[in-house]
C-alpha positions as CSV (number, residue, x, y, z in Angstrom):
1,X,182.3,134.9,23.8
2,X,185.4,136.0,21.7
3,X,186.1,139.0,19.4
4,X,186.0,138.3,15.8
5,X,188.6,141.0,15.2
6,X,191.2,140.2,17.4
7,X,190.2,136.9,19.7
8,X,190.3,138.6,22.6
9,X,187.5,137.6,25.3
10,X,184.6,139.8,25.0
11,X,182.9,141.4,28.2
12,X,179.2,141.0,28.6
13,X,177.0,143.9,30.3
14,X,172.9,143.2,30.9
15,X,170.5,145.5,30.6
16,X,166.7,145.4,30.2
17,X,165.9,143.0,27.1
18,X,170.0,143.7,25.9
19,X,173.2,142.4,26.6
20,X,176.3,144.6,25.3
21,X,179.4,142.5,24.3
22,X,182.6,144.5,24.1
23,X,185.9,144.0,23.6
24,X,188.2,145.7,26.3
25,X,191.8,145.1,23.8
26,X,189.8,146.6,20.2
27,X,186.7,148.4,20.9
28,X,184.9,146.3,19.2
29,X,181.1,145.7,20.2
30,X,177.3,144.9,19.8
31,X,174.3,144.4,21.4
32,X,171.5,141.5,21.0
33,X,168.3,142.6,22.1
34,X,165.9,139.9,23.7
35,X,162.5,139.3,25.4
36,X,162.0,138.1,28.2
37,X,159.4,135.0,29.0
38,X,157.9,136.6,31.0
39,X,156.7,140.0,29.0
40,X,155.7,137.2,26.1
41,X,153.5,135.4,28.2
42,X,150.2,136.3,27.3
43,X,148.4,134.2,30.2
44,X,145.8,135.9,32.5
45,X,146.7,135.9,35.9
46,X,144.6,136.3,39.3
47,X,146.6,137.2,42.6
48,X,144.3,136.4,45.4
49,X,145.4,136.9,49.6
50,X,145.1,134.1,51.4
51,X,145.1,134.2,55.4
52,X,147.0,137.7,56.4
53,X,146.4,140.0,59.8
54,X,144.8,143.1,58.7
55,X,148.1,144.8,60.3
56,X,148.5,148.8,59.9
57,X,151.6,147.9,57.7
58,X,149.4,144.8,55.7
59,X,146.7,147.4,54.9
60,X,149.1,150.1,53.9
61,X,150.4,147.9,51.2
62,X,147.2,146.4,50.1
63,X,145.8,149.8,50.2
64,X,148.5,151.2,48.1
65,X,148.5,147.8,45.4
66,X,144.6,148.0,45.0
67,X,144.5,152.0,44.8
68,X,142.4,152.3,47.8
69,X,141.3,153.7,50.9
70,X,142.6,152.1,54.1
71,X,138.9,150.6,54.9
72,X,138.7,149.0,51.9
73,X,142.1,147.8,52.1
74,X,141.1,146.1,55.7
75,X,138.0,144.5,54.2
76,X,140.3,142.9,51.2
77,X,142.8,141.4,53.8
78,X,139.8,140.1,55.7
79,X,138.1,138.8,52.9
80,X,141.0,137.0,51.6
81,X,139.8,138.9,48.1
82,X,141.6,138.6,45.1
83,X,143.5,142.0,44.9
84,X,144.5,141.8,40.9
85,X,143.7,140.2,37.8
86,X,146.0,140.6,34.9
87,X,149.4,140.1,32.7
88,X,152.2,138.3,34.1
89,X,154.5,141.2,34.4
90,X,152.4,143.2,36.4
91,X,151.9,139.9,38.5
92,X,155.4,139.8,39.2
93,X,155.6,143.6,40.4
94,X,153.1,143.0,42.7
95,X,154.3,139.3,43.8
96,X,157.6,141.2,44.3
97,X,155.7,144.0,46.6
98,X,154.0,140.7,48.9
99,X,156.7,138.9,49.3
100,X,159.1,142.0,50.4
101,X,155.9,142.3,53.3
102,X,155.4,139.1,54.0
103,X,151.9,138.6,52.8
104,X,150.3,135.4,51.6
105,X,149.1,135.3,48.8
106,X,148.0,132.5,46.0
107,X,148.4,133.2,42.1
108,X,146.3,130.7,39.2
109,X,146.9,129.5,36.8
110,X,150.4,128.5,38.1
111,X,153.1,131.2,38.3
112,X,156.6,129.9,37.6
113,X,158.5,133.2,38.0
């Protein structure tokens, strides 16, 4: 993007739902504000495990995404159970926090995040 006051090429800095343009030769700048797909999507997700070992390290995680004790956690893995039911950024959070673990997991209707 150029400057309209002096041409020059504008830098571009992200931020959450922003970008800043600036101009390094004129101080010149603004910001556009955005949202993101995902925080419009109104779609109800579901997040459900699919096959995992009910490892010390898979129940700690499942334990701490579900908000419960260590037992329960165990008897969600086993159960292949669906963990959480809700908007898509939340989903994503959580897909974030499986993935980083290594747990399978399935998510309907389809994600495409």
């Amino acid at each position: 993007m150029r400057c309209n006051k002096c041409d020059s090429e504008m830098k571009e800095k992200r931020s959450f739902g922003a970008i800043d343009y600036y101009c390094e030769k004129c101080g010149n700048s603004f910001t556009c504000i955005f949202s993101e797909e995902i925080e419009l999507d109104e779609n109800e997700y579901e997040l459900k495990l699919e096959k995992n070992e009910p490892s010390s390290n898979n129940i700690k995680i499942i334990s701490k995404i579900c908000n419960c004790n260590f037992i329960q956690a165990r008897e969600i893995i086993v159960n292949n159970s669906s963990i959480f039911k809700g908007k898509a950024v939340i989903i994503m959070d959580i897909k974030n926090e499986l993935d980083n673990n290594n747990i399978k997991y399935s998510i309907s209707p389809s994600f495409n995040y």
